[in-house]
py3Dmol code that shows the C-alpha trace and the ligand (Angstrom):
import py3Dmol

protein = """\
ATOM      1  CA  UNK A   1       0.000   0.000   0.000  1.00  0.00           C
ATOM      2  CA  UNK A   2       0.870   3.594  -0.362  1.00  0.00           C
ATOM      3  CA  UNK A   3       0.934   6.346   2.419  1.00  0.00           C
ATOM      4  CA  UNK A   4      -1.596   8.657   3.116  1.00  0.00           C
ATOM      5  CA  UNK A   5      -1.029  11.865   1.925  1.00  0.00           C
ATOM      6  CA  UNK A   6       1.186  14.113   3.821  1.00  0.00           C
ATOM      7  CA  UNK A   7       3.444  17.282   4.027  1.00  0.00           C
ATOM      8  CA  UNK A   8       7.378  17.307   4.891  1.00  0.00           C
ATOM      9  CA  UNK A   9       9.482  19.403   6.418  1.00  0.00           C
ATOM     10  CA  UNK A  10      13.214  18.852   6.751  1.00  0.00           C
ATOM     11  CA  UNK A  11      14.144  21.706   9.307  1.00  0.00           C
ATOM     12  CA  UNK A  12      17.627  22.657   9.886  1.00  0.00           C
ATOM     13  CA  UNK A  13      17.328  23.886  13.655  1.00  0.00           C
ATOM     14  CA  UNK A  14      15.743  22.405  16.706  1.00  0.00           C
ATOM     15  CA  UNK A  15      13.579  25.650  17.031  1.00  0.00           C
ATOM     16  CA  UNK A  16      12.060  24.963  13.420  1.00  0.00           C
ATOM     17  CA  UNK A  17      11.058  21.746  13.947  1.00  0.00           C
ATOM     18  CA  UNK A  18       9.901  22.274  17.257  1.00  0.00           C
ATOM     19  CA  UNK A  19       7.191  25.282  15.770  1.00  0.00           C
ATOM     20  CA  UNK A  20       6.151  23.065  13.386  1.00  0.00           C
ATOM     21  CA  UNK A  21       5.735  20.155  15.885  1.00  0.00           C
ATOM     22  CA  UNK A  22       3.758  22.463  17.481  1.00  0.00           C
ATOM     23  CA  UNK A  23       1.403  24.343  15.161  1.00  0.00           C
ATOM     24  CA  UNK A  24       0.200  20.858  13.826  1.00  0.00           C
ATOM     25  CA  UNK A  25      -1.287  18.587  16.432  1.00  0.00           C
ATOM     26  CA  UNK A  26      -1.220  15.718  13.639  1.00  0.00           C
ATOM     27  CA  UNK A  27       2.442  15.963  12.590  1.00  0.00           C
ATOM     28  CA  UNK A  28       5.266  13.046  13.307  1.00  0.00           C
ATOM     29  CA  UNK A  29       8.911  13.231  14.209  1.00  0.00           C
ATOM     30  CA  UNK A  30      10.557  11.155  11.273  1.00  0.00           C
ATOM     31  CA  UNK A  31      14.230  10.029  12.870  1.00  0.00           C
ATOM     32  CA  UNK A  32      15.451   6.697  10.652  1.00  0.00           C
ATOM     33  CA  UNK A  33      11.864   5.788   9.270  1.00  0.00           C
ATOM     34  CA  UNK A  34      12.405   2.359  10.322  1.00  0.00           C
ATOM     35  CA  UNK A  35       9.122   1.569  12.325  1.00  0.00           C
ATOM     36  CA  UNK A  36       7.479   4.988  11.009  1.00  0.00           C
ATOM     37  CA  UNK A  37       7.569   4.227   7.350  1.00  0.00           C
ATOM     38  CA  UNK A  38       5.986   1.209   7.546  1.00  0.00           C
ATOM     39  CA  UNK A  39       3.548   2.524   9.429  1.00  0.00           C
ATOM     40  CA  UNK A  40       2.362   4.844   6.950  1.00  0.00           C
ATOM     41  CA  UNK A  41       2.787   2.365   4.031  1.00  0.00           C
ATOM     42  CA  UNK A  42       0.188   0.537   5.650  1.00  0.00           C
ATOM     43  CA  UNK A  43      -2.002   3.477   6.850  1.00  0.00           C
ATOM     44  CA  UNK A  44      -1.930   2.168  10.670  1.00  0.00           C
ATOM     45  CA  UNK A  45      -0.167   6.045  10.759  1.00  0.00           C
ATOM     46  CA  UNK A  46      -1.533   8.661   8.621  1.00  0.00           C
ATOM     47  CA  UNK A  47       0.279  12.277   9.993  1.00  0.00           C
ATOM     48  CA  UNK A  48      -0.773  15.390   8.210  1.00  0.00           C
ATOM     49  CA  UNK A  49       2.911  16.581   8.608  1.00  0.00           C
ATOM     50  CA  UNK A  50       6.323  14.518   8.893  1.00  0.00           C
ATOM     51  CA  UNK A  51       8.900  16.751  10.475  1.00  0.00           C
ATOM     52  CA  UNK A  52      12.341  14.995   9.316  1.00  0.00           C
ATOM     53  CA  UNK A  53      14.903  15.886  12.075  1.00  0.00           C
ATOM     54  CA  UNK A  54      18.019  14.311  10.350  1.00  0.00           C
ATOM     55  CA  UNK A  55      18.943  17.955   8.869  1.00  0.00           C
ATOM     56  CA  UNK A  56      19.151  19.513  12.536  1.00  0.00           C
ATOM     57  CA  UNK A  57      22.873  19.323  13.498  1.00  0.00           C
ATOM     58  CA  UNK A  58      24.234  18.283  16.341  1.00  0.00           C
ATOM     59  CA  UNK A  59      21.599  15.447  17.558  1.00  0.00           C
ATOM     60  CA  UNK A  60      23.921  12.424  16.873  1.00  0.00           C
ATOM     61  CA  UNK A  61      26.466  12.398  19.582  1.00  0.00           C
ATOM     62  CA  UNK A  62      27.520   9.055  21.143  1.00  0.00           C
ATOM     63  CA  UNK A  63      29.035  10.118  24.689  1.00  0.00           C
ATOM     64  CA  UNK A  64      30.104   7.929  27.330  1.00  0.00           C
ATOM     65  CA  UNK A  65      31.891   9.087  30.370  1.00  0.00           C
ATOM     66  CA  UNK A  66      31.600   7.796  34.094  1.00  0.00           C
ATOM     67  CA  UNK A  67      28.082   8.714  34.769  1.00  0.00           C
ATOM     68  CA  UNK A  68      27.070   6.732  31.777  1.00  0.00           C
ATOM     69  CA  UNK A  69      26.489   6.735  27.506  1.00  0.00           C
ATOM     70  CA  UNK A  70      24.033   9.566  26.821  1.00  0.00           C
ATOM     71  CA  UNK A  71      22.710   9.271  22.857  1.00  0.00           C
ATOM     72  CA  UNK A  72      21.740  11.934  20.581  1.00  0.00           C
ATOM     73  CA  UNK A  73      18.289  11.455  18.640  1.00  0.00           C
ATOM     74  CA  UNK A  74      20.259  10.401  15.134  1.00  0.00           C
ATOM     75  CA  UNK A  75      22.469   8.063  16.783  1.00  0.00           C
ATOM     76  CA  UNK A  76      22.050   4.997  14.631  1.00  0.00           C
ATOM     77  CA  UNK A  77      21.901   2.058  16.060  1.00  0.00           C
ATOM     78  CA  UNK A  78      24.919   0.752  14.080  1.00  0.00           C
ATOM     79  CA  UNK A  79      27.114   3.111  15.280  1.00  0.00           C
ATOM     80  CA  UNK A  80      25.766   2.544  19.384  1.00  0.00           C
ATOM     81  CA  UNK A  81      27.002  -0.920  18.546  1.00  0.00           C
ATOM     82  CA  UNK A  82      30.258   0.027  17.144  1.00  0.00           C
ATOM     83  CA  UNK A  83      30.865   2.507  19.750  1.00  0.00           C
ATOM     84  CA  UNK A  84      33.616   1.118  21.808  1.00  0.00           C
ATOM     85  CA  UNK A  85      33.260   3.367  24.828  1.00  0.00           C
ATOM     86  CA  UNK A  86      29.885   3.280  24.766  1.00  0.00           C
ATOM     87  CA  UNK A  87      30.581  -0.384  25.274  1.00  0.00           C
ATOM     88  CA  UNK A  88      33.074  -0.215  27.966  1.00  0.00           C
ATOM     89  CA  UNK A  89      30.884   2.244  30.218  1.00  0.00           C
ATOM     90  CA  UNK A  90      28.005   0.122  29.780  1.00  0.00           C
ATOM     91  CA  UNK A  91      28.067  -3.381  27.969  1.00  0.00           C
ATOM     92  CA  UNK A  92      24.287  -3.644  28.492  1.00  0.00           C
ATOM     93  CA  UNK A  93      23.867  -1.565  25.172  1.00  0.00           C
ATOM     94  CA  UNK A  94      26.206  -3.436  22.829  1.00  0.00           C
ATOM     95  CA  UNK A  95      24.611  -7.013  24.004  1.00  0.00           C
ATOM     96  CA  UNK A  96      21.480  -5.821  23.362  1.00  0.00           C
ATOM     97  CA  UNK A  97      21.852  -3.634  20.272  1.00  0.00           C
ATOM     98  CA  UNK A  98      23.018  -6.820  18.472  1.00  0.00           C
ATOM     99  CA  UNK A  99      19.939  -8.769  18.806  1.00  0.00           C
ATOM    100  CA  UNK A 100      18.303  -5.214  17.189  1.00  0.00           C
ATOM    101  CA  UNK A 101      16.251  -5.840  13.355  1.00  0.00           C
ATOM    102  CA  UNK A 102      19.097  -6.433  10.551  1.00  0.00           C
ATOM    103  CA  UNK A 103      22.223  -4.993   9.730  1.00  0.00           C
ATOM    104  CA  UNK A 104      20.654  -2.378   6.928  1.00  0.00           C
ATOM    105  CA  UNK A 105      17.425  -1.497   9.336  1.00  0.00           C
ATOM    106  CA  UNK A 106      20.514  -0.745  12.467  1.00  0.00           C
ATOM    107  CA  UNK A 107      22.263   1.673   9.767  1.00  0.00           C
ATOM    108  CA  UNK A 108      18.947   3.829   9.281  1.00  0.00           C
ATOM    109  CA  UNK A 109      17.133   3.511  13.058  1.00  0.00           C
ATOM    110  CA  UNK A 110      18.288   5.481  15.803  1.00  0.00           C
ATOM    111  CA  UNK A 111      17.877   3.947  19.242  1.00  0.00           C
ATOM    112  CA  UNK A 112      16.549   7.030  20.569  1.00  0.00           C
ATOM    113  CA  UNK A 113      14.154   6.645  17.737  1.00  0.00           C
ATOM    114  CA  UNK A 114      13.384   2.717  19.666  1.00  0.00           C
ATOM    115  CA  UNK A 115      12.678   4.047  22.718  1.00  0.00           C
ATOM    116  CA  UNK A 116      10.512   6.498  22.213  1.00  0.00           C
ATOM    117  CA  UNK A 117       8.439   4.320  19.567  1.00  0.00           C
ATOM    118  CA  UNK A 118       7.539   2.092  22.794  1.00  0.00           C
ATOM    119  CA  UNK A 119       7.252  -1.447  21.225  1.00  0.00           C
ATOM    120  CA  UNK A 120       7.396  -3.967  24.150  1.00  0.00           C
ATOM    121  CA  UNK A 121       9.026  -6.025  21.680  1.00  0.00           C
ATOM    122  CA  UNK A 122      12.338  -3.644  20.917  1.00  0.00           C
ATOM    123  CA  UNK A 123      15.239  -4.447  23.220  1.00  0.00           C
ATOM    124  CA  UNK A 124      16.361  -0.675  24.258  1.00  0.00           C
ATOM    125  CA  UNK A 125      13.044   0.718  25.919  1.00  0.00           C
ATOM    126  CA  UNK A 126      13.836  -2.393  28.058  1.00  0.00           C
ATOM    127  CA  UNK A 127      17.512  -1.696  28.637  1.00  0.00           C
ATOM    128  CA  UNK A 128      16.515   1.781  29.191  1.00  0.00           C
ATOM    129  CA  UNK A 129      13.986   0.935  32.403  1.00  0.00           C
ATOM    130  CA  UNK A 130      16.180  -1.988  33.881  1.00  0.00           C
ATOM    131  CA  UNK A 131      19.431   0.268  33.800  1.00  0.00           C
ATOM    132  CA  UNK A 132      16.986   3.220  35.279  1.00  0.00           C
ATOM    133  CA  UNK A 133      18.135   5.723  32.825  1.00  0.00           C
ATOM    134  CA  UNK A 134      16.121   8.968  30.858  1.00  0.00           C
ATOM    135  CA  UNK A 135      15.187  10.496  27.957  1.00  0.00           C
ATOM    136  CA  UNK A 136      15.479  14.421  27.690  1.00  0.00           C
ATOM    137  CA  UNK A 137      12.867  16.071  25.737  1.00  0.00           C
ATOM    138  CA  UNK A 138      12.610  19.057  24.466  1.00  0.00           C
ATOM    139  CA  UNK A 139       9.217  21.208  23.159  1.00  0.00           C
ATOM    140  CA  UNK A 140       7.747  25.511  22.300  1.00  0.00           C
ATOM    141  CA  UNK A 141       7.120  25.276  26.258  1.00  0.00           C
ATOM    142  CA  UNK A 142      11.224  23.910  27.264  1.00  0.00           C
ATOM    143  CA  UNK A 143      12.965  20.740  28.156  1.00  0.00           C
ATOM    144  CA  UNK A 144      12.274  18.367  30.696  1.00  0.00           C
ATOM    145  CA  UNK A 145      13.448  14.957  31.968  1.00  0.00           C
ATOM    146  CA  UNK A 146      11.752  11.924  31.885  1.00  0.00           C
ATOM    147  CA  UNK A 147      12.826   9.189  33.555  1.00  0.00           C
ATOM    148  CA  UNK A 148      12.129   5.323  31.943  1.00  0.00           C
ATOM    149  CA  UNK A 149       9.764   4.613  34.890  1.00  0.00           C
ATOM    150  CA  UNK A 150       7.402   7.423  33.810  1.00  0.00           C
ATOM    151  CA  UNK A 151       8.020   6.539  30.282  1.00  0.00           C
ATOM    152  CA  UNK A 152       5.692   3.680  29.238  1.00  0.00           C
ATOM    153  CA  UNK A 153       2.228   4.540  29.678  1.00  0.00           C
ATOM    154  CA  UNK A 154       0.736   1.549  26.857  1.00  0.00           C
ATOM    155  CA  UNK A 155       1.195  -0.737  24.063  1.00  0.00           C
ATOM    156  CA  UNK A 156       3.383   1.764  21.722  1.00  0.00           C
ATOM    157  CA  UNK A 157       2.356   4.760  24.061  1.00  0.00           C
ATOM    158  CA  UNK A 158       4.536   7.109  25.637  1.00  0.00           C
ATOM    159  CA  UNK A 159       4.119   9.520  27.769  1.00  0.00           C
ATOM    160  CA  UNK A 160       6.025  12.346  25.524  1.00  0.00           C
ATOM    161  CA  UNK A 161       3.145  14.861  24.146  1.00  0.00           C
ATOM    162  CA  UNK A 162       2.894  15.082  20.598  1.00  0.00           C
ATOM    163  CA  UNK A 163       4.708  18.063  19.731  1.00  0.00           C
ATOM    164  CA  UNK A 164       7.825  16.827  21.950  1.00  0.00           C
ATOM    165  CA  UNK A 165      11.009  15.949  20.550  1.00  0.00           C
ATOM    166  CA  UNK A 166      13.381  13.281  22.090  1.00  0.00           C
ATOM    167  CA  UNK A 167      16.727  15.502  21.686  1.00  0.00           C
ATOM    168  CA  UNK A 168      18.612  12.051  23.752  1.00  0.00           C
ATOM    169  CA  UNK A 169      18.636   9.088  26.133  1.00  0.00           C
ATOM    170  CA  UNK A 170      20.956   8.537  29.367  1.00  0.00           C
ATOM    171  CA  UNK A 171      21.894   5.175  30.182  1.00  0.00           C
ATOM    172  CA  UNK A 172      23.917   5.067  33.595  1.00  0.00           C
ATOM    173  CA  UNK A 173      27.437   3.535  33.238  1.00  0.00           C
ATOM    174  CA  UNK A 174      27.431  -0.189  34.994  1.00  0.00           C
ATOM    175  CA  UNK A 175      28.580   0.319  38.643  1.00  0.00           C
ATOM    176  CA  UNK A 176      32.551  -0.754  39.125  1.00  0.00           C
ATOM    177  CA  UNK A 177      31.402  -5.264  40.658  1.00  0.00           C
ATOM    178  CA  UNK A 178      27.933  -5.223  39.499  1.00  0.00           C
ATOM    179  CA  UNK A 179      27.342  -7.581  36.045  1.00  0.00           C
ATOM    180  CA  UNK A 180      25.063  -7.408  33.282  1.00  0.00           C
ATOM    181  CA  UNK A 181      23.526  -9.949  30.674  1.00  0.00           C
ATOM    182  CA  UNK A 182      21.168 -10.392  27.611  1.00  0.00           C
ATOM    183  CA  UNK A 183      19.155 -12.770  25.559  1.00  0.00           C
ATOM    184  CA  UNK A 184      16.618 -13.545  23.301  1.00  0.00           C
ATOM    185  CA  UNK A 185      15.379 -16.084  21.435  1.00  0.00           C
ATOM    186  CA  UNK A 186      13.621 -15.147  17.672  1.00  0.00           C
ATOM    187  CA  UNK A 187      12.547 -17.032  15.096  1.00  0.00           C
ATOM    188  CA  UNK A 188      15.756 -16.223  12.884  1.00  0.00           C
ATOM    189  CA  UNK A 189      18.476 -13.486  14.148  1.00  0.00           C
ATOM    190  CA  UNK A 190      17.196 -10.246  13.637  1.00  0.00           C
ATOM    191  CA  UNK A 191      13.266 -10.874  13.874  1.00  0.00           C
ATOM    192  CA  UNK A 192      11.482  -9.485  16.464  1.00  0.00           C
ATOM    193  CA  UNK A 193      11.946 -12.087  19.696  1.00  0.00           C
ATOM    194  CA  UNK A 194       9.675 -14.298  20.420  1.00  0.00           C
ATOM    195  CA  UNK A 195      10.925 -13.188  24.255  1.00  0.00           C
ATOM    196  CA  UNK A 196      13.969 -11.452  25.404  1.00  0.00           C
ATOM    197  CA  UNK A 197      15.439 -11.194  28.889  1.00  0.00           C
ATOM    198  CA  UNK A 198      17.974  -8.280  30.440  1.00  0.00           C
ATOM    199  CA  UNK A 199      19.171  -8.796  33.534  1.00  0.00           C
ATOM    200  CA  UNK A 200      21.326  -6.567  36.213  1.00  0.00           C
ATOM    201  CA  UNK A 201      22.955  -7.754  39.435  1.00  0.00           C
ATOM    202  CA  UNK A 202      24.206  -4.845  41.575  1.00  0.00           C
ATOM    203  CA  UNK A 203      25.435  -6.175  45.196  1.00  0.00           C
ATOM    204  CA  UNK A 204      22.873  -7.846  46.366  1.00  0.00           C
ATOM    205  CA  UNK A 205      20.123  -6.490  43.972  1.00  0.00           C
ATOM    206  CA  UNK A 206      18.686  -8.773  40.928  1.00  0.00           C
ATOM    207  CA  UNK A 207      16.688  -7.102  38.513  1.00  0.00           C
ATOM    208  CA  UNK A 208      15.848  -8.734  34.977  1.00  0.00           C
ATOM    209  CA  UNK A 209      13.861  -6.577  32.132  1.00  0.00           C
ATOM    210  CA  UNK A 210      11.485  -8.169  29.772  1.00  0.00           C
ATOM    211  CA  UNK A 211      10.280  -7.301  25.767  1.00  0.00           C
ATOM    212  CA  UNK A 212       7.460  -9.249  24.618  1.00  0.00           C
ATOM    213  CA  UNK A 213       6.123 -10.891  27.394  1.00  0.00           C
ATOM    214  CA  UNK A 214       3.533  -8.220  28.741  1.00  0.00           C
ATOM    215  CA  UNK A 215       2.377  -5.060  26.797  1.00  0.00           C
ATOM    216  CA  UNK A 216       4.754  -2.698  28.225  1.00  0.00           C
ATOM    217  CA  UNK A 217       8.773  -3.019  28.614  1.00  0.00           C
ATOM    218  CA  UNK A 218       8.351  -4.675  31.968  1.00  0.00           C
ATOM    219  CA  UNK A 219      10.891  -4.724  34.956  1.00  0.00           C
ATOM    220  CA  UNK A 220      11.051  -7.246  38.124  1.00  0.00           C
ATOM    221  CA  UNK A 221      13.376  -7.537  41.555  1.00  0.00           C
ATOM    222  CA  UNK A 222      14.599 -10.838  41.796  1.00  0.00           C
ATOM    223  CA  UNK A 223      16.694 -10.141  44.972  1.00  0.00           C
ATOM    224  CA  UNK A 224      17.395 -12.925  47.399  1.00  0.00           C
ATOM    225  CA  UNK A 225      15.875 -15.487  45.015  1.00  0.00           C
ATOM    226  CA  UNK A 226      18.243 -18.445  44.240  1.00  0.00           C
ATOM    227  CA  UNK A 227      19.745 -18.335  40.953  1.00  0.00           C
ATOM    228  CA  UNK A 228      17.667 -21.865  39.894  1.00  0.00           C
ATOM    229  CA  UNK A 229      14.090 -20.042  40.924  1.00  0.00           C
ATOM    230  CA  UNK A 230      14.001 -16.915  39.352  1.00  0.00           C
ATOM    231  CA  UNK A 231      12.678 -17.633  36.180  1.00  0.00           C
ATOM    232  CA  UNK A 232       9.518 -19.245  38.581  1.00  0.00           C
ATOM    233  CA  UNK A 233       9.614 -16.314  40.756  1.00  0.00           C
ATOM    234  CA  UNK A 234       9.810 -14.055  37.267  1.00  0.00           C
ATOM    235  CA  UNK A 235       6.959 -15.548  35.995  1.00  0.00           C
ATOM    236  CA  UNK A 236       4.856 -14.728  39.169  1.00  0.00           C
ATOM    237  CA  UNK A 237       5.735 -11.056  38.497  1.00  0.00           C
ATOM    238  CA  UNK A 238       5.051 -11.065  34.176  1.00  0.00           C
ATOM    239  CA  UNK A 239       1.244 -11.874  32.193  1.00  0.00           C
ATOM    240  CA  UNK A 240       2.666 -13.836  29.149  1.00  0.00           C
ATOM    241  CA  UNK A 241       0.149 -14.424  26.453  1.00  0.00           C
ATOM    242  CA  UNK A 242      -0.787 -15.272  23.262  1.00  0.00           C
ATOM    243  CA  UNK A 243      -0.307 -13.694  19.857  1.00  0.00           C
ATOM    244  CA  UNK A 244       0.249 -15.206  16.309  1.00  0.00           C
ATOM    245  CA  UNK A 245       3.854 -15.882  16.934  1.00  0.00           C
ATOM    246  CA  UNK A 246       3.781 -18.030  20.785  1.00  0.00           C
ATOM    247  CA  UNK A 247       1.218 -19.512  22.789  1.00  0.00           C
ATOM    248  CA  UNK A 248       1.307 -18.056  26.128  1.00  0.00           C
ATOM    249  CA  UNK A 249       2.180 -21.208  27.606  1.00  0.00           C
ATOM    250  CA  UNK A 250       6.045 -20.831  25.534  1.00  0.00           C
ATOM    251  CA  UNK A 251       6.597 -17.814  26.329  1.00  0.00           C
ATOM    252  CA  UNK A 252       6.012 -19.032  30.018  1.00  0.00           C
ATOM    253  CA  UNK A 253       8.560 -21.225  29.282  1.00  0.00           C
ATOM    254  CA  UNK A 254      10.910 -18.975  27.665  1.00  0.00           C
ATOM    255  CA  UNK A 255      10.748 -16.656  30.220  1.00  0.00           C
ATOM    256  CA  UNK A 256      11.852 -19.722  33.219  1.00  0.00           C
ATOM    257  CA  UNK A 257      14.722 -20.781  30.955  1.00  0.00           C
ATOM    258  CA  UNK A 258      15.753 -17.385  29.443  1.00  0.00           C
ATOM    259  CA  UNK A 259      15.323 -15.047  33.295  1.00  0.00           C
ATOM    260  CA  UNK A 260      17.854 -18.268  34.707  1.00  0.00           C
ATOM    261  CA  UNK A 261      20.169 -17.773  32.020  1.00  0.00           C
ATOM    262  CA  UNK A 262      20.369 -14.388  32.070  1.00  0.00           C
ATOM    263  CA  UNK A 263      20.977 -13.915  35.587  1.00  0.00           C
ATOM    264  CA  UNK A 264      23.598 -16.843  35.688  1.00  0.00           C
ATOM    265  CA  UNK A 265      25.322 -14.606  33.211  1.00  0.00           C
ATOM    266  CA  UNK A 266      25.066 -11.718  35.191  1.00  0.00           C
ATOM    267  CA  UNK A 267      26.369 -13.054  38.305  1.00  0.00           C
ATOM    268  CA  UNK A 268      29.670 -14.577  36.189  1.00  0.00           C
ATOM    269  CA  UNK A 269      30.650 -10.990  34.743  1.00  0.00           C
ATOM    270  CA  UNK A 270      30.561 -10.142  38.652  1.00  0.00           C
ATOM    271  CA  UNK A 271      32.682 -13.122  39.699  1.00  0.00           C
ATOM    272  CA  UNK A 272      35.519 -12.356  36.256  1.00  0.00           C
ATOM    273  CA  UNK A 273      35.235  -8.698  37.069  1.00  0.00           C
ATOM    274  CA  UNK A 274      36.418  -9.054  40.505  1.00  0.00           C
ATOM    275  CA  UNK A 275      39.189 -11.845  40.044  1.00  0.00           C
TER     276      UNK A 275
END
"""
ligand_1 = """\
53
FAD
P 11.107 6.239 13.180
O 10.616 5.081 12.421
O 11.543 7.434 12.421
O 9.993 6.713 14.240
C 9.308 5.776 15.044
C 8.335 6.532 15.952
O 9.047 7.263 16.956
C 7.465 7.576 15.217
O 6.233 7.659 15.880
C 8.249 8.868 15.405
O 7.414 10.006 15.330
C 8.830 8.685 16.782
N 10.150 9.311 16.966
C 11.332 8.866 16.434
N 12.336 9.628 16.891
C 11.783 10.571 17.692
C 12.323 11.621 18.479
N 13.651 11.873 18.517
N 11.465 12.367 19.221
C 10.120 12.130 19.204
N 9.561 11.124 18.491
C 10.391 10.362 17.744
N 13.430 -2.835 16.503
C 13.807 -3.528 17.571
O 13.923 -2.964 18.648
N 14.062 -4.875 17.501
C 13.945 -5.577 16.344
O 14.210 -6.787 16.326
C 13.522 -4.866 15.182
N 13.353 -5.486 14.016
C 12.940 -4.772 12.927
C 12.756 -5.441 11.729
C 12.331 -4.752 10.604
C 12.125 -5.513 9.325
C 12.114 -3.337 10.684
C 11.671 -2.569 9.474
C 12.312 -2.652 11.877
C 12.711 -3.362 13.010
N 12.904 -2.721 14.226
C 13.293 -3.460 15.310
C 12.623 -1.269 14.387
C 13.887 -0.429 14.345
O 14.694 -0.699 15.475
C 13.574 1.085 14.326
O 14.738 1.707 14.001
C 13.101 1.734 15.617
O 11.989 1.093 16.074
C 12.649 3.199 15.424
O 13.694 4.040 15.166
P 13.648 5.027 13.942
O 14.749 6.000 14.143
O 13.633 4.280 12.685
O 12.248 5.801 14.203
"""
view = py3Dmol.view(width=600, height=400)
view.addModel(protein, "pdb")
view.setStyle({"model": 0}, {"cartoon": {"style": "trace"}})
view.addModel(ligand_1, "xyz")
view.setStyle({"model": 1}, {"stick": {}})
view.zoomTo()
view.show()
């Protein structure tokens, strides 16, 4: 199918896209097109106005430093992955960002771009809530902070308004002894995952982060439960269900296996770290 009819804009400030955003209640960021596109292609999106913000300069900064990696809105996910001291601050990212769509889809889609799309089934709007990290936004009125708790509101809902820009995202640097692990399992690398499991062990805390298991990126503390119940204890915490790719009843499964994996992981990059 063919899009809707709509205008473009390719603004070359910040301020000129943000005026647009804001005289048009029906308008759309476009960042790498990569989830919007096909969107409109199929008419599930039909936006009056697409404000392209790839010709604003200075939005695609990768930093990393000790309080953590903080992205710019066109950082592609290709280059997050390459990004070796975004890597070394936090490994979370890279682990992730590998398990991300396709090599040609991670050239083109910014992660900033992921997490604000709010698919429970993308891996960074889960890295973003387990890690605890933000996304600054910016609109006509100011910027403001908003941190990945207060970021989710529904299935691909967020809580930015419409005529808000994400300008980046802050991922906190892993703490010096604490250990961090990924995985997924998809139908062939590069699909969306059937389910996915992130998990964080900090001292004595035990977190693991979940995409496509319940309708929002979804977070549980698994603290003080042995390593070989947490995916039971997990699964007390998470609503798997049904959908045309898994019965609820594998992804229940997936979710024991992969949240016990995960945190095994975890707890090893803790033990190598400190020897
Ligand atoms: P766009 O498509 O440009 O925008 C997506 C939405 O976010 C739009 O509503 C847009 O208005 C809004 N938006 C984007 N940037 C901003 C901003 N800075 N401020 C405010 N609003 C903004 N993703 C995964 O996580 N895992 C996968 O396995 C995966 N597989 C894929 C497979 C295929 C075949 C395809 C086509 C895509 C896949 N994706 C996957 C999606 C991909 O990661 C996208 O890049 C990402 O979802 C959106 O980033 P984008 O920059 O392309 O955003």
């Amino acid at each position: 199918m063919k899009p809707a009819p709509f205008a473009y804009l390719r603004p070359g400030s910040l301020p000129e896209a943000l005026a647009a955003l804001a005289g048009e209640p029906d308008a759309k960021v476009l960042a790498g097109g990569q989830s919007l596109v096909p969107l409109l292609s199929m008419r599930l999106a039909a936006p009056s106005l697409l404000v392209d913000i790839n010709g604003i300069p200075g939005l695609a900064d990768i930093d990393a430093d000790a309080s953590g990696v903080r992205l710019g809105a066109l950082a592609r996910h290709a280059d997050v992955l390459a990004s070796a001291e975004a890597r070394r601050v936090q490994p979370l990212l890279a682990m992730a960002l590998a398990n991300v769509a396709h090599a040609t889809i991670r050239n083109r889609g910014t992660t900033v771009g992921s997490i604000v799309h709010a698919d429970a089934a993308a891996e960074m709007p889960v890295v973003l809530t387990l890690l605890g990290g933000s996304v600054e936004v910016a609109s006509v009125r100011g910027t403001r902070t908003i941190h990945a708790d207060d970021l989710y509101v529904g299935p691909l809902e967020s809580s930015l308004a419409h005529d808000e820009v994400a300008v980046s995202a802050h991922f906190p640097a892993l703490p010096a002894g604490a250990g961090v692990a990924f995985e997924e399992i998809a139908r062939r690398h590069g699909d969306y995952a059937l389910c996915g499991v992130a998990a964080l062990v900090d001292g004595d805390t035990v977190r693991a982060g979940y995409l496509s298991v319940n309708d929002v990126p979804t977070v549980v503390d698994l603290t003080g439960v042995p390593i070989s119940e947490t995916g039971a204890a997990a699964l007390e915490q998470l609503e798997p269900a049904d959908d045309i790719h898994a019965t609820a009843a594998y992804r229940a499964q997936l979710v024991r296996v992969l949240t016990e994996r995960v945190v095994r992981a975890a707890h090893d990059m803790v033990s190598t770290s400190s020897t």
